[in-house]
C-alpha positions as MATLAB code, in Angstrom:
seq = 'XXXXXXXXXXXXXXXXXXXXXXXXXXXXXXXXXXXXXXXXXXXXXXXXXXXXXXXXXXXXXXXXXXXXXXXXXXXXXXXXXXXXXXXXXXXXXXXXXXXXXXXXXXXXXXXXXXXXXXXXXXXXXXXXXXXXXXXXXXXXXXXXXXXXXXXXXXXXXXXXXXXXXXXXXXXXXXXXXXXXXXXXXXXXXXXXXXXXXXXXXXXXXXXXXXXXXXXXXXXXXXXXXXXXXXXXXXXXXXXXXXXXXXXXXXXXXXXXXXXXXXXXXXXXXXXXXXXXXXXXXXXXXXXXXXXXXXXXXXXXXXXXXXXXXXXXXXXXXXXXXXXXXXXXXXXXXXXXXXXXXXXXXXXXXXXXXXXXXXXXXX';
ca = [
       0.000    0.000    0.000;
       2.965    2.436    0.946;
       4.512    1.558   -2.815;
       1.002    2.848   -4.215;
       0.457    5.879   -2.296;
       4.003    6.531   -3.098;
       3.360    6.049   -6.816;
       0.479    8.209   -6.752;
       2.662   11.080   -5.512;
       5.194   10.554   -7.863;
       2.484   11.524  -10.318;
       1.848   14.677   -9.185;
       4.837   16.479  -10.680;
       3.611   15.211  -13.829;
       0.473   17.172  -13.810;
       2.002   20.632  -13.272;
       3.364   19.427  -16.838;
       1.771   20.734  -20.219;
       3.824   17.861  -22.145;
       0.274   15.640  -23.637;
       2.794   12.522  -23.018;
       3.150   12.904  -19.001;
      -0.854   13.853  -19.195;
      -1.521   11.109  -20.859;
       1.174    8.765  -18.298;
      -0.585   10.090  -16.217;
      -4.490    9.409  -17.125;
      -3.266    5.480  -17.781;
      -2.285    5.567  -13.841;
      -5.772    7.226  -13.288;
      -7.391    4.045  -15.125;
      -4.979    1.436  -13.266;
      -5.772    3.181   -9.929;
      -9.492    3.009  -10.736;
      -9.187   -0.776  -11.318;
      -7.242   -1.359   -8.085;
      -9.328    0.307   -5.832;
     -12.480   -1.460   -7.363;
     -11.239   -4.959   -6.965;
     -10.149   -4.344   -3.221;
     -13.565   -2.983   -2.730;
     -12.649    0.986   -2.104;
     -14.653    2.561   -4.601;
     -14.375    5.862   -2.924;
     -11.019    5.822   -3.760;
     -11.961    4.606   -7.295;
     -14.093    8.068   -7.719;
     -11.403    9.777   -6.744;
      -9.360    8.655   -9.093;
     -12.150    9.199  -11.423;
     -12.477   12.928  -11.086;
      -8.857   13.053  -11.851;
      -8.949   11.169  -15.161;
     -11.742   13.746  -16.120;
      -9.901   16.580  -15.461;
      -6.995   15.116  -17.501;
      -9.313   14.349  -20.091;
     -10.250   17.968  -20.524;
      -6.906   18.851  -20.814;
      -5.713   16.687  -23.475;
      -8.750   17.499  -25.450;
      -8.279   20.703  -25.170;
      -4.614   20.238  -27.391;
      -5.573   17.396  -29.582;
      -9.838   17.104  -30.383;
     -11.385   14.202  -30.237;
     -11.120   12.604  -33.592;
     -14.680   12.656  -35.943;
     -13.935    8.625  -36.571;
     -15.425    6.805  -33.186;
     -13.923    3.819  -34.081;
     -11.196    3.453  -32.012;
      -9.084    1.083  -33.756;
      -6.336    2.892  -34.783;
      -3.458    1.467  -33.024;
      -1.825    5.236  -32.023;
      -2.211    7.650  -29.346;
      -5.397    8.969  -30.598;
      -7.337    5.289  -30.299;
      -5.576    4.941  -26.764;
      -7.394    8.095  -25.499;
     -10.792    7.073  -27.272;
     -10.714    3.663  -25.504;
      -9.801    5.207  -22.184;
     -12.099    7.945  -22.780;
     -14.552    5.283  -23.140;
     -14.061    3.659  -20.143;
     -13.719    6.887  -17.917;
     -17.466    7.383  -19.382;
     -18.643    3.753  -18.694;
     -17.539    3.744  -14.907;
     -18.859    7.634  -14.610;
     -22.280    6.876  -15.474;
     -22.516    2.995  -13.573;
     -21.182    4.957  -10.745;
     -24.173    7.303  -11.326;
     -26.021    5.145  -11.073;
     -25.228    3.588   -7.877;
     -25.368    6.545   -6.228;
     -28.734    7.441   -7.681;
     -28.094   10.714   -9.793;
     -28.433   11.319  -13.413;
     -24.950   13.606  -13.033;
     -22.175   12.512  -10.845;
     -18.940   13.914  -12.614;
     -18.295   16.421  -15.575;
     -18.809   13.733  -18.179;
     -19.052   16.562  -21.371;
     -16.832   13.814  -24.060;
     -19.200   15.586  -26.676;
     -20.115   11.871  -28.074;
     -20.688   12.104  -31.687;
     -24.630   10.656  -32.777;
     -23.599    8.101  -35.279;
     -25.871    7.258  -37.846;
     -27.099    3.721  -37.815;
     -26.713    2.759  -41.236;
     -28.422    1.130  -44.229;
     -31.098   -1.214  -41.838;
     -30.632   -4.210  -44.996;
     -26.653   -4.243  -44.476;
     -25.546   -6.626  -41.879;
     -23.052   -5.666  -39.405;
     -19.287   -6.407  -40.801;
     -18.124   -7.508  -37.304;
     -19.515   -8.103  -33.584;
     -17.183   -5.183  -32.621;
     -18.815   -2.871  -35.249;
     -22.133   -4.247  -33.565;
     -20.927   -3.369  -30.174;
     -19.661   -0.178  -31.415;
     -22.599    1.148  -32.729;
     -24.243   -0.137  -29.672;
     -22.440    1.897  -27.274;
     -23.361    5.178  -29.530;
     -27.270    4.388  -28.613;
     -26.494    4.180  -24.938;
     -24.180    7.391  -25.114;
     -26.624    9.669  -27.521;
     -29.317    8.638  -25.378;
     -27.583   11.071  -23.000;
     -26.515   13.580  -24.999;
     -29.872   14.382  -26.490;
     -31.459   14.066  -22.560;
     -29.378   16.692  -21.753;
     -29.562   18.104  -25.197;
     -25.809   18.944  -25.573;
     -24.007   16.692  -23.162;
     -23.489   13.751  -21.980;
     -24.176   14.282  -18.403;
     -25.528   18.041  -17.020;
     -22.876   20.748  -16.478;
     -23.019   21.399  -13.297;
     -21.189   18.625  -11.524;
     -21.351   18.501   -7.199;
     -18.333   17.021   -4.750;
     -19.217   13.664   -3.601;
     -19.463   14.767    0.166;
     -21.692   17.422   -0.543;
     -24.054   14.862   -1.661;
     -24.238   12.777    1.772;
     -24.332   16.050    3.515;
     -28.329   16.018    4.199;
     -29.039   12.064    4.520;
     -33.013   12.969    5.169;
     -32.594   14.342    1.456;
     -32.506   11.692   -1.338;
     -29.333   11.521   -3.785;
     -31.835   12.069   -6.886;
     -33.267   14.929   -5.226;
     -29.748   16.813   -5.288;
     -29.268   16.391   -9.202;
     -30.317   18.682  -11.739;
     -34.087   19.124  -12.872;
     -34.946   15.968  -15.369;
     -36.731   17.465  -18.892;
     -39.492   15.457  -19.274;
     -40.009   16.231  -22.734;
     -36.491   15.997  -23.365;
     -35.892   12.524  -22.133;
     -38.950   11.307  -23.579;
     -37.250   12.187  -27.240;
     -34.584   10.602  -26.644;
     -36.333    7.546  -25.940;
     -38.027    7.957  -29.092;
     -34.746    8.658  -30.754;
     -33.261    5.235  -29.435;
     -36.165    3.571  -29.954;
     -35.605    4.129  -33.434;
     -31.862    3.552  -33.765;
     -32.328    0.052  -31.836;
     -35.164   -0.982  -34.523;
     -32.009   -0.557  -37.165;
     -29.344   -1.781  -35.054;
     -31.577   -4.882  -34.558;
     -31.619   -5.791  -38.440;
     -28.401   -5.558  -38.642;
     -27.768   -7.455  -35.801;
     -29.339  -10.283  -36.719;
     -27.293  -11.936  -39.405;
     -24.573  -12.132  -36.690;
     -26.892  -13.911  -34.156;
     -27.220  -16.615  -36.704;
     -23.360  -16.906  -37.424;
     -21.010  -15.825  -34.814;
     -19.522  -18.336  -33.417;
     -18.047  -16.064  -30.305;
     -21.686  -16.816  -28.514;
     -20.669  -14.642  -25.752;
     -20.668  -11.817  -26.916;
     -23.708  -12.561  -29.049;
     -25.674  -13.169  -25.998;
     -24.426  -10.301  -23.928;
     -25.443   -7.797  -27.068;
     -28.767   -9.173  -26.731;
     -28.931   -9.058  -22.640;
     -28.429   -5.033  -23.962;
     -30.618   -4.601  -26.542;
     -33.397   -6.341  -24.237;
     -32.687   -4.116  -21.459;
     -32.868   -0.843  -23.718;
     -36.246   -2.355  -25.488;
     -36.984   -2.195  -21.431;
     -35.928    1.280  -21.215;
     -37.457    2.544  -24.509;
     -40.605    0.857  -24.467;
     -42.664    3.013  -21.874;
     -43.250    6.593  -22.471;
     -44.827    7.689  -18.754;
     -42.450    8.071  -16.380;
     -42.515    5.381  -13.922;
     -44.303    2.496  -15.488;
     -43.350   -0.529  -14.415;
     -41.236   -2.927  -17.196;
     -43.521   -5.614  -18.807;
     -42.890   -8.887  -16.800;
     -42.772  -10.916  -20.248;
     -40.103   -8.771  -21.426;
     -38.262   -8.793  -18.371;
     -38.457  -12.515  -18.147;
     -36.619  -12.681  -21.747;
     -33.742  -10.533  -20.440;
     -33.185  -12.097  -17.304;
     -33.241  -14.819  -19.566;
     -30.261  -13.760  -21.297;
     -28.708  -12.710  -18.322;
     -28.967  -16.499  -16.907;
     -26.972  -18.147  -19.846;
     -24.425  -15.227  -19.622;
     -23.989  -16.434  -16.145;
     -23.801  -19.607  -17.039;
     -21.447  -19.661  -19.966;
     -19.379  -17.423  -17.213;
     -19.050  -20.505  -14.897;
     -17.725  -22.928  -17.008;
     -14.690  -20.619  -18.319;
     -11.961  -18.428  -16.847;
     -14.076  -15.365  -16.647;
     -12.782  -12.841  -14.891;
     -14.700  -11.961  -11.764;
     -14.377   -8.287  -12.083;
     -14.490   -6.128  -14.932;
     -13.943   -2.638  -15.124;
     -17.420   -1.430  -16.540;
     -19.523   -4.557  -16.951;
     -23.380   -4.124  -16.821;
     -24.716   -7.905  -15.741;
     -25.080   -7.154  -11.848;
     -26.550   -3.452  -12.943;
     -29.233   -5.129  -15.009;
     -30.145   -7.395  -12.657;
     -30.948   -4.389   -9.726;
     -32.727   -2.351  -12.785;
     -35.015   -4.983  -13.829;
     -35.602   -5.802  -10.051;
     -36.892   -2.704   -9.167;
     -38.549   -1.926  -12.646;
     -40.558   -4.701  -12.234;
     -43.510   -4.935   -9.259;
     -43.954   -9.246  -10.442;
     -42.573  -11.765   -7.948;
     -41.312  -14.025  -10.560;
     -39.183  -11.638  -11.699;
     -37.749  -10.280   -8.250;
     -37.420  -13.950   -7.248;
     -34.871  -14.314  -10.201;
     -33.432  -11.536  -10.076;
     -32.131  -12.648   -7.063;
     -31.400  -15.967   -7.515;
     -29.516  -14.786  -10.500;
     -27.284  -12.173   -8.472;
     -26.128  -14.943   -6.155;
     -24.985  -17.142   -9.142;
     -23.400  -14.371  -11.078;
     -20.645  -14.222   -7.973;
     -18.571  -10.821   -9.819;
     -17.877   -7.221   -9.633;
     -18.369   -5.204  -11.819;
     -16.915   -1.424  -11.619;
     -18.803   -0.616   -8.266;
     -21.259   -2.855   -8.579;
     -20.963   -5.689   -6.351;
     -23.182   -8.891   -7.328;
     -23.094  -10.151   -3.422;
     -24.261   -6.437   -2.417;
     -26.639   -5.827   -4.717;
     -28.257   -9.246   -4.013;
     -28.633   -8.332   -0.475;
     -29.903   -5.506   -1.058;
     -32.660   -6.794   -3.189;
     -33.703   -9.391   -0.876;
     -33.825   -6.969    1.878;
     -36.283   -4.683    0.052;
     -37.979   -7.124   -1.485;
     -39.247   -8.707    1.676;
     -39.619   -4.796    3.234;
     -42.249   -4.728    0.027;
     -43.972   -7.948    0.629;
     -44.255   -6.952    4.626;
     -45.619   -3.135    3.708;
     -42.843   -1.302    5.443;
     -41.605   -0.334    2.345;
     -43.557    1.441   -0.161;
     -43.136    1.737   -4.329;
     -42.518    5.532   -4.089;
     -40.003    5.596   -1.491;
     -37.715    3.186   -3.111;
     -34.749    5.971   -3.982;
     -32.346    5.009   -8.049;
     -29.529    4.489   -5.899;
     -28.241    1.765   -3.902;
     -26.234    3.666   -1.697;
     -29.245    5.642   -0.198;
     -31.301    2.190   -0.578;
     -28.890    0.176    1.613;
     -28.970    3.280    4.187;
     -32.882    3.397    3.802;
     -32.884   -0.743    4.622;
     -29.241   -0.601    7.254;
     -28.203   -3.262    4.751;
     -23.827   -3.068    5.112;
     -22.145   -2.951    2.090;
     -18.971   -5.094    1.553;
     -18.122   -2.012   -1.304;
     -18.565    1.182   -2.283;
     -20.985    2.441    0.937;
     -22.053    5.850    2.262;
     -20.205    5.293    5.394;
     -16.858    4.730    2.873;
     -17.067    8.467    1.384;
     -16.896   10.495    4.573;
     -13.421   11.065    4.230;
     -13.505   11.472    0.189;
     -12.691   15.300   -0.037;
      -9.880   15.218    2.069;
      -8.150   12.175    0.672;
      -8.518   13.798   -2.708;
      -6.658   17.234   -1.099;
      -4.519   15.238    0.483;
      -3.138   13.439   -3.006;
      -3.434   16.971   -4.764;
      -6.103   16.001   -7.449;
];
């Protein structure tokens, strides 16, 4: 621990540095550090690190624009900082997530909105499937907030534990109804595309994986996408399907060398949002079932957490001493809501956040 603290403070000097190679030496770190942190279970530390790699980001972009090509497959500096771009926004908006707010960090990567294509002409490649995929999720931000990816206005992570009789939601910025609901409409119709030319490579892919885990996605956005009123609850048929998809992911995971942590995997985070989309039994008895099997971590999210957390609010529903309405987004004001311990990233785990991050000069 001593050699990593000491590591981190041998990157300061870098960042006093206007050379885009030590920036960029340095945002790598930010990435590695992000990684450590989450598999030890200190993802405090992790979105520390986090707000660091933004501000990097920012930086770099600011001497070399992000290229107009989103593929990142170009083997130089500029596909490095696409992919790690990429994965600074992945973790940003799971972490979201988990704490319950539609902004956590300045995410502004000004995502380009692809076009989908010619809807006859099959995908040339799973990657050029996934590719295209991650535009839909991204967009779908960037038109909610109608310029960005995330809003603009950005608040410290102890700020937002401050009030605990406030919800997490509560303290982001005002949701656009009408906004969000065109950009459902929007990805509505770019998923009806990316669909048809999905297809052929359902049928011939051998890598089955990957196959399966695009359509775990595309059934969890048809969730997303397919109610217009805020707050209706997911269609128990369709969220059957997905979890569906979700069990022979989990399955195909257990008799391989998976890893048990990835850096911005969604499995454990589609399990929680079909849980508490959904008011059918069925489907909350699965859901958990399924989070106890999947035994990973992905990013923050913690399969063994978010299981317990489930159950726990599950059974507060079935007893009535937990209502629909007062279940918060996030799980870290959930788990304070239902004194449910967190092995991971936990509200009690943040108290010291701001100081750390003085502390290592971020």
């Amino acid at each position: 621990m001593q050699r990593y603290n000491d590591a981190i403070a041998a990157l300061n000097s870098l960042l006093s540095s206007e050379t885009n190679a030590n920036l960029e030496t340095v945002l790598v770190c930010c990435v590695i550090f992000i990684t450590i942190e989450n598999m030890n279970g200190r993802s405090a530390e992790a979105a520390c690190h986090l707000r660091a790699g933004c501000g990097i980001l920012k930086r770099l972009r600011q001497a070399r624009p992000r290229a107009t090509n989103a593929v990142a497959g170009h083997g130089n500096v500029d596909g490095l900082l696409l992919a790690l771009e990429d994965m600074l926004y992945y973790f940003g908006q799971f972490l979201a997530i988990y704490v319950g707010l539609d902004a956590f960090v300045d995410l502004d990567f000004n995502i380009p909105v692809l076009s989908m294509g010619d809807p006859d002409v099959p995908f040339a490649s799973l990657k050029e499937a996934e590719m295209m995929f991650r535009n839909i999720d991204q967009t779908f931000y960037t038109r909610m907030w109608n310029a960005q990816a995330y809003s603009p206005q950005p608040a410290s992570l102890s700020d937002m534990f401050l009030d605990r009789t406030k919800s997490l939601e509560s303290q982001g910025p005002s949701m656009d109804l009408r906004s969000r609901r065109a950009a459902k409409a929007a990805a509505k119709s770019d998923l009806a595309i990316w669909k048809r030319r999905f297809e052929p490579l359902v049928r011939e892919s051998p890598d089955r994986r990957s196959v399966t885990a695009l359509s775990m996605d595309y059934a969890v956005w048809r969730l997303i996408t397919g109610g217009m009123v805020y707050g209706q609850m997911f269609s128990a048929v369709e969220c059957q399907a997905a979890l569906s998809l979700a069990e022979v992911i989990i399955s195909m995971d257990a008799t391989t060398t998976h890893p048990r942590f990835t850096f911005d995997g969604n499995l454990v985070w589609t399990l929680f949002y079909i849980c508490f989309g959904s008011d059918d039994a069925l489907v909350h008895e699965r859901c958990i079932r399924l989070l106890h099997a999947a035994n990973r971590r992905e990013g923050v999210w913690d399969s063994c957490d978010v299981a317990e957390i489930c159950q726990t609010a599950v059974s507060a529903l079935n007893n009535n001493t937990l209502a629909w309405k007062d279940i918060p987004h996030g799980m870290l004001t959930l788990s304070d809501m239902l004194q449910v311990k967190l092995r991971g990233f936990s509200l009690a785990s943040v108290r010291a956040l701001e100081a750390e991050d003085a502390r290592r000069g971020y």
